[in-house]
C-alpha beads as a LAMMPS data file, in Angstrom:
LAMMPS data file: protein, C-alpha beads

302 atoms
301 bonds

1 atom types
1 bond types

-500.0 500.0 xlo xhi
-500.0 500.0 ylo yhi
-500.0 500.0 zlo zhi

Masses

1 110.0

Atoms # bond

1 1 1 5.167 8.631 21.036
2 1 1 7.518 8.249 18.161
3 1 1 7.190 5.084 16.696
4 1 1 4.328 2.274 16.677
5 1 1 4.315 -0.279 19.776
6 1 1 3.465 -3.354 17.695
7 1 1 6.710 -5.243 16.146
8 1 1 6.534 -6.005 12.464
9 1 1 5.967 -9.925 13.427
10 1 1 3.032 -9.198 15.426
11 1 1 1.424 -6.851 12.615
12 1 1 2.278 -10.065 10.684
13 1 1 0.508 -12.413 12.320
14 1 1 -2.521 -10.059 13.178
15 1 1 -2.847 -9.640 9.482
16 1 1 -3.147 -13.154 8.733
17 1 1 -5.718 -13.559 11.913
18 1 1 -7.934 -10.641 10.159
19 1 1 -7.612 -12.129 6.665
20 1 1 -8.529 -15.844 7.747
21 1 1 -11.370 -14.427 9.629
22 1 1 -13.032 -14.125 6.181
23 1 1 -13.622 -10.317 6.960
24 1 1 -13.441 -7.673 4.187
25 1 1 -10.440 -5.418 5.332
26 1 1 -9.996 -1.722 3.699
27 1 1 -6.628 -0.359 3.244
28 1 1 -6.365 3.192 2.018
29 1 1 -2.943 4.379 0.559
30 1 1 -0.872 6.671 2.237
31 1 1 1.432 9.095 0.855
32 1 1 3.298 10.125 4.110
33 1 1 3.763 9.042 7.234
34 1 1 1.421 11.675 8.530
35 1 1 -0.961 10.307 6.850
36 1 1 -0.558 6.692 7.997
37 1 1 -0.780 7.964 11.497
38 1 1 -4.140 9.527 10.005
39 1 1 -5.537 6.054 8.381
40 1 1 -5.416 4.405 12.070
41 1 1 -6.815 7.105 13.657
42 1 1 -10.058 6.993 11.667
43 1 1 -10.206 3.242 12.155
44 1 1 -9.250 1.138 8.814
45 1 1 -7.683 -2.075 8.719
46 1 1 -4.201 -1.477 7.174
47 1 1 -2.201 0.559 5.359
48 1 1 -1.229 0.685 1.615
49 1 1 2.025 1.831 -0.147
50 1 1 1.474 2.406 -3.865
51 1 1 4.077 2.362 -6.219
52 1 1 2.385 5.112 -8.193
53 1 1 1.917 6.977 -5.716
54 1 1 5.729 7.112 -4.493
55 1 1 6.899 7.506 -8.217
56 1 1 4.372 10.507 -8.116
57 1 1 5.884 11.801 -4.971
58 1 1 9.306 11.903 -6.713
59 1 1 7.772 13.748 -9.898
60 1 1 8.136 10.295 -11.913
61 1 1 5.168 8.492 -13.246
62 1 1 4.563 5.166 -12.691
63 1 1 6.274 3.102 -15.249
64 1 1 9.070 1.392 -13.207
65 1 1 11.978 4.237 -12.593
66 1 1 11.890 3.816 -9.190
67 1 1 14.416 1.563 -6.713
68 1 1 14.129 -0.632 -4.106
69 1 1 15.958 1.488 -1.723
70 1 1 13.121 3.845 -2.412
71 1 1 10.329 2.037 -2.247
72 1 1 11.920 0.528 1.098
73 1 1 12.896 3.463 2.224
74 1 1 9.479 5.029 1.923
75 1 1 7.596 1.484 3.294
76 1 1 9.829 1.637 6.328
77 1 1 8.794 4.959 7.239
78 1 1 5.454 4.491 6.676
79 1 1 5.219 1.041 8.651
80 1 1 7.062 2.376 11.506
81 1 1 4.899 5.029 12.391
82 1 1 1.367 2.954 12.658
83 1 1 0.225 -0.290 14.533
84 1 1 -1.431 -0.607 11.235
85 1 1 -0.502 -3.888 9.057
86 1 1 1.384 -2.239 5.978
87 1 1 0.547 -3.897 2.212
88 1 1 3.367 -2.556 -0.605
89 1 1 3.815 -2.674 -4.143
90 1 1 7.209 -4.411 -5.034
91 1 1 5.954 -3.812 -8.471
92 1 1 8.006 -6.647 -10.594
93 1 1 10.109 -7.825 -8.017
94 1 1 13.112 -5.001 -9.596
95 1 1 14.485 -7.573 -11.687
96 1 1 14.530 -11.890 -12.229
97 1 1 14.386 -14.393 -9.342
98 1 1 17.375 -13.481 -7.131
99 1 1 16.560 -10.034 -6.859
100 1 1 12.788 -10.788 -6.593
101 1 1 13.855 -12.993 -3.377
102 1 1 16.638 -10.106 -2.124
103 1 1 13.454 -7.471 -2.381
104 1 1 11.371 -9.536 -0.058
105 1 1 14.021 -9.666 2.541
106 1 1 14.598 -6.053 1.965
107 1 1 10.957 -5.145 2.360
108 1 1 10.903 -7.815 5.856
109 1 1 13.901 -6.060 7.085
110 1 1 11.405 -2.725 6.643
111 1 1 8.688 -3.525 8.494
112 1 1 5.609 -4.262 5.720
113 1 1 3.317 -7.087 6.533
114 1 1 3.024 -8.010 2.688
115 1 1 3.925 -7.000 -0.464
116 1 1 2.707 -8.189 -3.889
117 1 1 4.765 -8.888 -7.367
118 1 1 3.413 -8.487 -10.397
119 1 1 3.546 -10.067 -14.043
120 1 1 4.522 -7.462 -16.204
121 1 1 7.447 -7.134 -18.210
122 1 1 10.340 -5.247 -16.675
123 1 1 10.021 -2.001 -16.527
124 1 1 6.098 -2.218 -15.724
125 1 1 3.370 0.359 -15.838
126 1 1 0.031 2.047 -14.807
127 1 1 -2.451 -1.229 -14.433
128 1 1 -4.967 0.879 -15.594
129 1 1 -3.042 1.803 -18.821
130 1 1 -3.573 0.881 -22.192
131 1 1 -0.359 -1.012 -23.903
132 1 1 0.491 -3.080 -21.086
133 1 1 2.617 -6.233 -21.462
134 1 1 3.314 -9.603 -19.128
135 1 1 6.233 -11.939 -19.284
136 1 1 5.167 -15.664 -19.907
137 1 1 3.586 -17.832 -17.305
138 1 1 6.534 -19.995 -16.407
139 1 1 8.986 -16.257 -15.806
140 1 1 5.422 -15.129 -13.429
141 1 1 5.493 -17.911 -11.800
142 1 1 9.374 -18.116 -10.941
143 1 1 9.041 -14.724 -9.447
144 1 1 6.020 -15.648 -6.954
145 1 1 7.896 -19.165 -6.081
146 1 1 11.274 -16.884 -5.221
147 1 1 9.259 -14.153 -3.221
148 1 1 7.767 -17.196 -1.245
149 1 1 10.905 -19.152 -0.899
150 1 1 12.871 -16.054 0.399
151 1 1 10.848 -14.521 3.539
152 1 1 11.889 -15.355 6.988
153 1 1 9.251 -14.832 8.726
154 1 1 6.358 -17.697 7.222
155 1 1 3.677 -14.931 8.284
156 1 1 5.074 -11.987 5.583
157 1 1 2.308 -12.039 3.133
158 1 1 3.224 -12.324 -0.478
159 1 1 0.793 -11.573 -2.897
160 1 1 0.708 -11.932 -6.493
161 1 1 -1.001 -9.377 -8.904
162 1 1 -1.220 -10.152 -12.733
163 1 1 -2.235 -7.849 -15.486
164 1 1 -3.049 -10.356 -17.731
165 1 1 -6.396 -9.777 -18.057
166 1 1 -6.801 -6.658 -20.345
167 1 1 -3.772 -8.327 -22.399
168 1 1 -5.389 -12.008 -22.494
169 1 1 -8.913 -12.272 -21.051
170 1 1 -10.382 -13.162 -17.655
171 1 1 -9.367 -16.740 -18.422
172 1 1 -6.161 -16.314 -18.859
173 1 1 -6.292 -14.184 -15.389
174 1 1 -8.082 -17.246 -13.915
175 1 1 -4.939 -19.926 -14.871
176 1 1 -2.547 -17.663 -13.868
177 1 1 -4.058 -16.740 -10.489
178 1 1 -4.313 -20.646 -10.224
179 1 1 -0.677 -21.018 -11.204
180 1 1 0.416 -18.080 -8.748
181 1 1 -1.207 -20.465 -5.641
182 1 1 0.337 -23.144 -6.535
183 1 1 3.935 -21.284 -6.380
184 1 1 3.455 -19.828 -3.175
185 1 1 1.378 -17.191 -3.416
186 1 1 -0.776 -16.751 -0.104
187 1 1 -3.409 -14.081 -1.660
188 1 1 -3.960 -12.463 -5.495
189 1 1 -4.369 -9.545 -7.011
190 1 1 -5.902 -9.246 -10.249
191 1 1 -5.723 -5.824 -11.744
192 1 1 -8.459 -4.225 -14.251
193 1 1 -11.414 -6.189 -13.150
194 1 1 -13.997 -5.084 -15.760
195 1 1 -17.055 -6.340 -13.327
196 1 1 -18.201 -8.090 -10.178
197 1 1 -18.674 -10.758 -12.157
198 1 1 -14.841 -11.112 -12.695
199 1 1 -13.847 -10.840 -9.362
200 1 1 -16.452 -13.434 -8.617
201 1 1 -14.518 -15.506 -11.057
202 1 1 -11.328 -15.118 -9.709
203 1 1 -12.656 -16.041 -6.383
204 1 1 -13.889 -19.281 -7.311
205 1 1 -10.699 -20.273 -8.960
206 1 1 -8.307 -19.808 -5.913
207 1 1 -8.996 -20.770 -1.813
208 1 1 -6.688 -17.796 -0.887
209 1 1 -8.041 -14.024 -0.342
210 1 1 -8.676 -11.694 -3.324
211 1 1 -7.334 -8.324 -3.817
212 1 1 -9.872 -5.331 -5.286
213 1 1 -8.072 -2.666 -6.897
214 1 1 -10.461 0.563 -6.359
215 1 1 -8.302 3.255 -7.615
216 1 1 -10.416 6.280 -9.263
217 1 1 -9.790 6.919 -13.253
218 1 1 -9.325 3.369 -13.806
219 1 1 -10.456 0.062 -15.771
220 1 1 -12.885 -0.801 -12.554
221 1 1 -16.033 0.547 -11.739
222 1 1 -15.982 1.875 -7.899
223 1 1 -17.601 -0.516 -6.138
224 1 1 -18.636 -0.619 -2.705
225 1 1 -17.542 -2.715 0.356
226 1 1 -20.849 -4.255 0.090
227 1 1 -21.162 -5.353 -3.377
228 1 1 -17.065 -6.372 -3.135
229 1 1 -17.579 -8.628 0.083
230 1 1 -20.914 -10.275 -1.656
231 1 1 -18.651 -12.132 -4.158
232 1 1 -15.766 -12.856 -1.360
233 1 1 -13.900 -10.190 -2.149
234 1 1 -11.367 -10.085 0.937
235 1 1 -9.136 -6.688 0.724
236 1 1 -9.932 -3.677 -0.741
237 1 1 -7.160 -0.759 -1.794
238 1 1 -7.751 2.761 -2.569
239 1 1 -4.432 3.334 -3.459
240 1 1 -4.052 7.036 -4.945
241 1 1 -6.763 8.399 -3.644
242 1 1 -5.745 10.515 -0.433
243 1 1 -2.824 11.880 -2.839
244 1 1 -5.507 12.524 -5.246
245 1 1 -7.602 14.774 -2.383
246 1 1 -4.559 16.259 -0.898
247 1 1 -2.969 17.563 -5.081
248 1 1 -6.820 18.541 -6.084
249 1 1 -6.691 20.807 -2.265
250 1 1 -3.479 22.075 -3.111
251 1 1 -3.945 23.402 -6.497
252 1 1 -7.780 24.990 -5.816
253 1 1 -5.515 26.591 -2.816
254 1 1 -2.701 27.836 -4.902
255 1 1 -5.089 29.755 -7.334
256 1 1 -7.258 31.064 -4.419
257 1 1 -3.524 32.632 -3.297
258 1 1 -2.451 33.987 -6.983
259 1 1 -6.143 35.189 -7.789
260 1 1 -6.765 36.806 -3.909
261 1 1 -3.250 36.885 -2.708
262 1 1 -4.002 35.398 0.745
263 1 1 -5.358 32.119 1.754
264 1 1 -8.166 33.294 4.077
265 1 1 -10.916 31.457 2.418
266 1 1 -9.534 28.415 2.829
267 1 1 -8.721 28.279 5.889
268 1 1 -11.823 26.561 6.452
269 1 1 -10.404 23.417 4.458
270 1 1 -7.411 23.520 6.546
271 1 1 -6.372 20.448 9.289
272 1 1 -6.140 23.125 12.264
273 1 1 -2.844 23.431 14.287
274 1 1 -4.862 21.509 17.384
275 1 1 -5.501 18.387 15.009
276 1 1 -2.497 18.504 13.601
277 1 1 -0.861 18.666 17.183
278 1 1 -3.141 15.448 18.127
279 1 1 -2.625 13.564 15.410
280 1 1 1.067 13.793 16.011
281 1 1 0.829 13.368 19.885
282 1 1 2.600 16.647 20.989
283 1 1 1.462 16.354 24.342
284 1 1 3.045 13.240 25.049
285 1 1 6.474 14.017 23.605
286 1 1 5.987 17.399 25.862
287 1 1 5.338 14.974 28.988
288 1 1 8.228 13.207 28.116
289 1 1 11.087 15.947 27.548
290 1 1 9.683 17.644 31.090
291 1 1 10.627 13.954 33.049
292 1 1 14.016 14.129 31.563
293 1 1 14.903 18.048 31.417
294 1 1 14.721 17.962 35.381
295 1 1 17.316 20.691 35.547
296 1 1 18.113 24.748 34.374
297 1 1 20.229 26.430 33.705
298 1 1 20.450 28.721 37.054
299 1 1 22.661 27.167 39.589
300 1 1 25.035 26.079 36.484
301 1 1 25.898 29.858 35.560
302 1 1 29.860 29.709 37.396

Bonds

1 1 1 2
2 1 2 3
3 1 3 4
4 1 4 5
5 1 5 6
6 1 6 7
7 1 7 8
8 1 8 9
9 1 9 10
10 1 10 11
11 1 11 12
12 1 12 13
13 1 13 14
14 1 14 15
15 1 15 16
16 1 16 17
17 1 17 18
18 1 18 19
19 1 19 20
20 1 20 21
21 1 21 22
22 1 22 23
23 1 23 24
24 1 24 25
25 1 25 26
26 1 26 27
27 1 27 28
28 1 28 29
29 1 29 30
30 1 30 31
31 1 31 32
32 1 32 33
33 1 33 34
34 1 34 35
35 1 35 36
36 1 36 37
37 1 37 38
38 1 38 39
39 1 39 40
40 1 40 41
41 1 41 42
42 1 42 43
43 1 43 44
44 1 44 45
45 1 45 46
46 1 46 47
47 1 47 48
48 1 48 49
49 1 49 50
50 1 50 51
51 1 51 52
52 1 52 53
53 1 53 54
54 1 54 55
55 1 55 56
56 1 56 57
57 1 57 58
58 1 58 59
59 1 59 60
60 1 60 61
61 1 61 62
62 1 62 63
63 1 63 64
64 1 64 65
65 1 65 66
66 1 66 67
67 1 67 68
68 1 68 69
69 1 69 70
70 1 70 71
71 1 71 72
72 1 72 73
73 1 73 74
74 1 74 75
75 1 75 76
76 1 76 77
77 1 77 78
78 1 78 79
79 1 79 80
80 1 80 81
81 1 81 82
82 1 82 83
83 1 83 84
84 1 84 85
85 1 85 86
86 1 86 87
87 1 87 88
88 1 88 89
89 1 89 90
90 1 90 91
91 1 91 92
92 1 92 93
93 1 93 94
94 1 94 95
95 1 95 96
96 1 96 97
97 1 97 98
98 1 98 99
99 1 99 100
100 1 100 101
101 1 101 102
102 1 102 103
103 1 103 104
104 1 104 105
105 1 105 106
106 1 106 107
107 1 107 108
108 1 108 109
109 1 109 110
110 1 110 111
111 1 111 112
112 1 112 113
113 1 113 114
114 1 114 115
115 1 115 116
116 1 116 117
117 1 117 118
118 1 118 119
119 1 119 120
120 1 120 121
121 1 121 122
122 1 122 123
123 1 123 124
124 1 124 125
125 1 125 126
126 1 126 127
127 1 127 128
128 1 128 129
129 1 129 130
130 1 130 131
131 1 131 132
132 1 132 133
133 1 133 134
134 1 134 135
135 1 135 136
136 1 136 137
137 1 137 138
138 1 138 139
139 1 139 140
140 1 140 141
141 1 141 142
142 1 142 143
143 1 143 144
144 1 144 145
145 1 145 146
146 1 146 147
147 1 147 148
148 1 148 149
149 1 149 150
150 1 150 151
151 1 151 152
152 1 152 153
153 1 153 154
154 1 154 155
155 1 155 156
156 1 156 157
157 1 157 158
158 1 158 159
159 1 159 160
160 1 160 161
161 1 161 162
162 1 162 163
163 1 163 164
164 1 164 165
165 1 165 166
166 1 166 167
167 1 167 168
168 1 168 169
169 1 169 170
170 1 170 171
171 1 171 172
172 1 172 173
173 1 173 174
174 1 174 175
175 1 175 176
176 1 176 177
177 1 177 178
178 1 178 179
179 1 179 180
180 1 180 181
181 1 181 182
182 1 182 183
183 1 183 184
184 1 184 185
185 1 185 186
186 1 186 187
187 1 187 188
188 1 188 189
189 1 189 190
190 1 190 191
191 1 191 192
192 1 192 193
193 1 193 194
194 1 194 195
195 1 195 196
196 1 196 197
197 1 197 198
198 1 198 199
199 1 199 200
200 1 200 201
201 1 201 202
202 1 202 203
203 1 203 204
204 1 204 205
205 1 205 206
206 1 206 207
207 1 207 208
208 1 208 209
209 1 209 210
210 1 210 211
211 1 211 212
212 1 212 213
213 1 213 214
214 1 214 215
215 1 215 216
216 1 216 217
217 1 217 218
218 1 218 219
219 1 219 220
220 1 220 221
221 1 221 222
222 1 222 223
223 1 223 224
224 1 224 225
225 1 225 226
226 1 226 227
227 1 227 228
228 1 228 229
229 1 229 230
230 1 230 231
231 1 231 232
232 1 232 233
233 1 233 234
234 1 234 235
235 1 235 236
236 1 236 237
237 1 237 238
238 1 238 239
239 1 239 240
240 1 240 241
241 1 241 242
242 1 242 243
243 1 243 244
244 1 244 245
245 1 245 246
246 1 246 247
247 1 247 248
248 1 248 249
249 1 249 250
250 1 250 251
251 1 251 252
252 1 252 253
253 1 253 254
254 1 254 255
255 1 255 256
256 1 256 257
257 1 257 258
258 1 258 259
259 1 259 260
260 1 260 261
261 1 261 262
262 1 262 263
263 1 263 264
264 1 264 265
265 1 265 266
266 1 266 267
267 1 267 268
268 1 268 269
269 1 269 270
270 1 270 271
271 1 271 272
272 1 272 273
273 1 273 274
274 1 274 275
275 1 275 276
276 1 276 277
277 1 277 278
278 1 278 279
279 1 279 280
280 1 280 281
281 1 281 282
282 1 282 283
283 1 283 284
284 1 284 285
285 1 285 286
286 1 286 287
287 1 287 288
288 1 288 289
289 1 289 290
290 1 290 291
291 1 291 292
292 1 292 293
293 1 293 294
294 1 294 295
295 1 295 296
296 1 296 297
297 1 297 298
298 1 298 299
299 1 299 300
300 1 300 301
301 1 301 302
């Protein structure tokens, strides 16, 4: 009932445990709490909280207008609500080394088990957009040392994600993953892998786990778990993609209402008001009221 049993430190530490058991974890994104609730129940390994998919939630795209009170805001509500280990985007950090550490701290105080920063200049975009640009490696690297230098709690996974290879090559991905370890970094992220090959690459470059980015529309082909964990691929995001199913529901929905003006053949597509109701664990917050509502309202009429 209400909120998730397991403290942030223990999702912290049972994060780490998964990840250093060499397993290949799958966190879908979640664009509500609800649906957080709905990742556990189906059984995944964690959570994700995309930056995109928060700016697209506010009716912004992705190209660095939101806050950190927003994204923590939104992360904190997410990460309460499951036993799930939560992974956000901190996209750049918001800003240069001090504010990169005061954004960890902020996104510890929420409850995440990691977050990753990226190298792109300030204000970022889409990683799977054309026209990207990254700061220089010594300003990437500053960030990553600050985010590590800056958590409390040693387990709080930091991640960094560079961009650098549709800008620069898979080389230049490869030194600056390197670089990222060396600062801190306990895991990496490298956007816009063009192959397996790549992320086979980046694998043999770094002894920490590897990030795949499977979002749909993008720079990578959608590969599966199988061909991902085959070159020691670790963690595997699907950031937009419930968002993606829930808009492309909604809008065939909203024309079936203007063309038929009711919704009766969809209500087949629906979540019914029972799994709705389970997934949010009525029964138990029914249980609950009745054991402390022990009294009415009859002998209290004088």
């Amino acid at each position: 009932m209400l909120y998730a049993t397991t403290t942030p430190a223990d999702k912290r530490r049972a994060f780490r445990e998964r990840l250093a058991s060499g397993q290949l974890l799958q966190l879908p994104g979640a664009f509500t709490p609800l649906s957080a609730k709905l990742i556990e129940r189906k059984g995944f390994d964690g959570v994700y909280v995309s930056g995109a998919v928060l700016s697209a939630e506010l009716g912004l795209p992705d190209i660095g207008l939101t806050t950190l009170s927003e994204v923590a805001g939104r992360a904190g509500q997410i990460a309460r609500m499951t036993d799930l280990p939560v992974l956000v985007d901190a996209d750049t950090g918001f800003g240069e080394p001090l504010n990169v550490a005061r954004t960890v701290q902020t996104l510890e105080d929420a409850g995440v088990a990691g977050l990753h920063i990226e190298d792109q200049v300030n204000p970022k975009r889409c990683g799977h957009l054309d026209g990207k640009a990254v700061v220089d490696r010594a300003t990437a690297t500053k960030r990553i040392r600050a985010a590590a230098d800056a958590r409390r709690d040693s387990n709080l996974l930091i991640m960094a994600r560079t961009d650098v290879r549709a800008i620069e090559g898979l080389d230049a991905a490869v030194d600056r993953a390197k670089e990222f370890v060396d600062a801190g970094a306990d895991a990496i992220f490298p956007e816009a892998m063009r192959d397996l090959s790549e992320f086979e690459a980046i694998r043999a470059a770094v002894d920490v786990p590897v990030l795949a980015n499977m979002t749909e529309f993008g720079k990578s082909e959608l590969f599966t778990t199988g061909q991902l964990r085959d070159v020691g691929v670790n963690l595997v995001i699907y950031p937009v993609s419930l968002l993606r199913l829930a808009m492309g529901a909604a809008m065939r929905a909203l024309d079936t209402l203007k063309a038929d003006g009711s919704l009766s053949a969809e209500v087949p597509n629906m979540q019914t008001r029972a799994e709705l109701y389970d997934l949010l664990a009525y029964e138990s917050y029914s249980s609950f009221d009745s054991g402390v509502f022990d009294f009415t309202l009859d002998d209290n009429l004088s």
